[in-house]
C-alpha positions in Angstrom: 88.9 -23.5 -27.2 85.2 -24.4 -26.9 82.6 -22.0 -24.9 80.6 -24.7 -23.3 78.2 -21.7 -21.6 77.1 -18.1 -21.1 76.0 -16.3 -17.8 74.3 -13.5 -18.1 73.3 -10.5 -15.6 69.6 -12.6 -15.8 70.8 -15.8 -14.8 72.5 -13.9 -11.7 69.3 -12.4 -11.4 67.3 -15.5 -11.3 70.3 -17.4 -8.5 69.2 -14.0 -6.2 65.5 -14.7 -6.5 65.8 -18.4 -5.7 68.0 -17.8 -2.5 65.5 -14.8 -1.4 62.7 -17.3 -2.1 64.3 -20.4 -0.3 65.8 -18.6 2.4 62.6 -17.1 3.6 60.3 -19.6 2.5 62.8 -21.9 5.3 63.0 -19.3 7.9 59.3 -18.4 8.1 58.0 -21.8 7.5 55.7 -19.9 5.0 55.8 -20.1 1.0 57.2 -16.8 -0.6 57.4 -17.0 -4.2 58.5 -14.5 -7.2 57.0 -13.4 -10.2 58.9 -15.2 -13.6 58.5 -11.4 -15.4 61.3 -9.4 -14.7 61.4 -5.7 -15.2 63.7 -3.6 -16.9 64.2 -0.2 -14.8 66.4 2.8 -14.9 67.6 3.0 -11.2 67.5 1.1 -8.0 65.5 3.3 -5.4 64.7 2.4 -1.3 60.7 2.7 -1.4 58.2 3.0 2.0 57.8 1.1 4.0 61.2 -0.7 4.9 64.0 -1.1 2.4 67.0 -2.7 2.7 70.1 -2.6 0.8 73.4 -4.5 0.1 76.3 -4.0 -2.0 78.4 -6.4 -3.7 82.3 -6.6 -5.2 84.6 -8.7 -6.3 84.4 -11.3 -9.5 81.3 -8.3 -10.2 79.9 -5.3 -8.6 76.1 -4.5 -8.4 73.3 -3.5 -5.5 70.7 -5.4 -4.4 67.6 -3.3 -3.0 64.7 -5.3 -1.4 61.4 -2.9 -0.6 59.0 -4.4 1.9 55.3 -3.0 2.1 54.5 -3.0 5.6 52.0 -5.9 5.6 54.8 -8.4 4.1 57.8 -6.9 6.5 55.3 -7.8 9.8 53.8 -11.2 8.3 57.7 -12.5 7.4 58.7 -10.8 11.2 56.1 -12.5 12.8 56.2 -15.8 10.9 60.1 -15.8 11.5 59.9 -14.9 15.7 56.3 -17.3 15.7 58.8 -19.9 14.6 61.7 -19.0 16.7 59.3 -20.4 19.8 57.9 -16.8 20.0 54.6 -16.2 21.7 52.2 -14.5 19.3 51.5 -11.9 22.5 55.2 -10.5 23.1 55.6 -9.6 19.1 55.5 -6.0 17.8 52.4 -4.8 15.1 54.1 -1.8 13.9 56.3 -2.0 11.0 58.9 0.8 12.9 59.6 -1.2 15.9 63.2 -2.1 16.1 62.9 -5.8 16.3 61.0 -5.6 12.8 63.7 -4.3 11.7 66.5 -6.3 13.3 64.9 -9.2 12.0 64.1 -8.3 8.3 68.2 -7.5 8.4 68.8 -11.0 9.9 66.9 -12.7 6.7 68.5 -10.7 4.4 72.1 -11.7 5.8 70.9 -15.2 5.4 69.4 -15.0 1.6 73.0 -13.1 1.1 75.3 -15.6 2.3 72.9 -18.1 0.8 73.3 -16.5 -2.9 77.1 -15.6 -2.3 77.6 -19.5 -1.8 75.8 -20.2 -4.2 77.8 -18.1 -6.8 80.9 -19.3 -5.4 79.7 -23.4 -5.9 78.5 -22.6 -9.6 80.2 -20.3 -10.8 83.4 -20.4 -9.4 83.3 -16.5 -8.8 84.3 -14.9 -5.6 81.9 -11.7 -4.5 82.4 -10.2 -1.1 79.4 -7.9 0.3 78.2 -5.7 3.0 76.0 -5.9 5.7 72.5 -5.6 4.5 71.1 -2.0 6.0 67.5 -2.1 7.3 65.7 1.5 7.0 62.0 2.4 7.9 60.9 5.2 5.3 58.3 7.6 4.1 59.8 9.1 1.5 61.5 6.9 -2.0 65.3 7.6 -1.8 67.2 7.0 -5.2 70.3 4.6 -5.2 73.4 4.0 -7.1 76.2 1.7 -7.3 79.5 3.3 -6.0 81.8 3.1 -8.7 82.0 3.2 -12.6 79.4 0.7 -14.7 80.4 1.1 -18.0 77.0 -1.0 -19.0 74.7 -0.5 -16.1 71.6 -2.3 -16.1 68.8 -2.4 -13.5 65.9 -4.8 -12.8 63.0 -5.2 -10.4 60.9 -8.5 -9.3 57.9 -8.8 -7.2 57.7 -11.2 -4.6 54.7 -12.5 -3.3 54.0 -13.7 0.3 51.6 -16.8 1.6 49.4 -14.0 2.7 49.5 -12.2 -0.7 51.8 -9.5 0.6 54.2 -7.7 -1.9 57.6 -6.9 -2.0 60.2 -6.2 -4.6 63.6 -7.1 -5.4 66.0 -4.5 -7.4 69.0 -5.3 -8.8 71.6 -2.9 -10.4 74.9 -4.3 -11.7 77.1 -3.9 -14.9 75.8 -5.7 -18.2 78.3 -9.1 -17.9 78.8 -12.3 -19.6 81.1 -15.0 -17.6 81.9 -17.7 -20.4 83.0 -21.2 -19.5 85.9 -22.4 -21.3 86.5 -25.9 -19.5 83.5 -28.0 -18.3 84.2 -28.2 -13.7 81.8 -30.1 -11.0 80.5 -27.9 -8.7 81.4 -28.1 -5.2 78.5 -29.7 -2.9 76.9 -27.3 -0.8 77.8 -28.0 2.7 75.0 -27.6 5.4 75.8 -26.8 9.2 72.9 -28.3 10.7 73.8 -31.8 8.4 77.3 -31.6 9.7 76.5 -30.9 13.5 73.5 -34.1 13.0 76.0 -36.5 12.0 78.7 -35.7 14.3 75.7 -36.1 17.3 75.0 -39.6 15.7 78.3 -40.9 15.2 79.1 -39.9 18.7 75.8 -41.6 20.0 76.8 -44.9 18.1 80.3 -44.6 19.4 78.6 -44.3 23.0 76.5 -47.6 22.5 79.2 -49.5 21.3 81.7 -48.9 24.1 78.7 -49.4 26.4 77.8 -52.7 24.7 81.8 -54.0 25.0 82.2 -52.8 28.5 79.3 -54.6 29.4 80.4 -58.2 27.3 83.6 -57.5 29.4 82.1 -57.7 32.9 80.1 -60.9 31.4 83.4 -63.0 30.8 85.0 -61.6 34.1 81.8 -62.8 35.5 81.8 -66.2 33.7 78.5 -66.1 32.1 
């Protein structure tokens, strides 16, 4: 049998940093980009001044770790709420406030069902995960995956905000190759909003046109 193609842990790595990168580049109407030199590291490790992290199981296991210095967590916030229809007035400058916090979770629950789709449309693997935990800190607090890796490997990107802001991606997961036997199209990606857009318009067109016969209808009761 012929092994069309390879996955690595890398290529995993890179599907994460495009969902982080589109997710929040779309949600903050601001370009966030990532570095294209990855870093090998020895362990995954919350870091001031908000981390967040999020575990994953199923066709793998691994931990995702995002660090946030406290300039990119309030320009993301604040570019997010600014625009949610936010007035620039009624949003929090401090890094600690709760809502910072609420909403740096929110965008991570996005970029995680973003890159869990994502997975399951190209790769045909099924991962489950938590719900991304937020966490305001002044002190580095060392991670690890909970359960056994025969082959763990580790590895850290830096992100970059429009505003030059840094942040850091860390990814810890079991060294893993899934090889494709039989070629298979990928699933489309299905978007919400499309869906809910053309249900409006086909409703809209279906309006007009009973409009439009109701009205011819009166016309040849009327005789005209």
């Amino acid at each position: 049998m012929k092994k069309t193609k390879t996955i690595t842990t890398d290529d995993i790595l890179l599907k994460l940093c495009q969902s982080i990168g589109n997710v929040l580049t779309t949600a903050t109407d601001s370009q966030v980009g990532y570095s294209a030199m990855v870093q090998k590291i020895n362990k995954t490790s919350l870091k001031p001044d908000i981390g967040c992290f999020v575990l994953f199981d199923g066709g793998f296991t691994g931990l995702v770790v995002t660090n946030f210095s406290q300039q990119a967590a309030l320009e993301l916030y604040q570019n997010y709420m600014l625009k949610m229809g936010m007035s620039k007035d009624d949003l929090a400058i401090h890094h600690t406030a709760d809502e910072v916090a609420d909403v740096l979770g929110e965008l991570m629950n996005q970029v995680v069902g973003d890159f869990t789709g994502k997975i399951r449309r190209e790769l045909r693997i099924s991962i489950t995960q938590n719900q991304p935990k937020m966490l305001a800190l002044n002190k580095q607090v060392l991670l690890s995956v909970d359960t056994n890796l025969d082959r763990p490997q580790a590895r850290r990107v830096s992100f970059t905000t429009e505003n030059n802001n840094i942040f850091y991606l860390e990814l810890a997961m079991d060294k893993t190759e899934f090889i494709q036997l039989e070629e298979f199209e990928q699933m489309d990606e299905v978007d919400p909003d499309e869906i809910i857009e053309s249900a409006k318009k086909a409703q809209s067109k279906k309006t007009q046109n009973d409009t439009v016969d109701v009205d011819l209808d009166l016309l040849d009761e009327l005789g005209i």
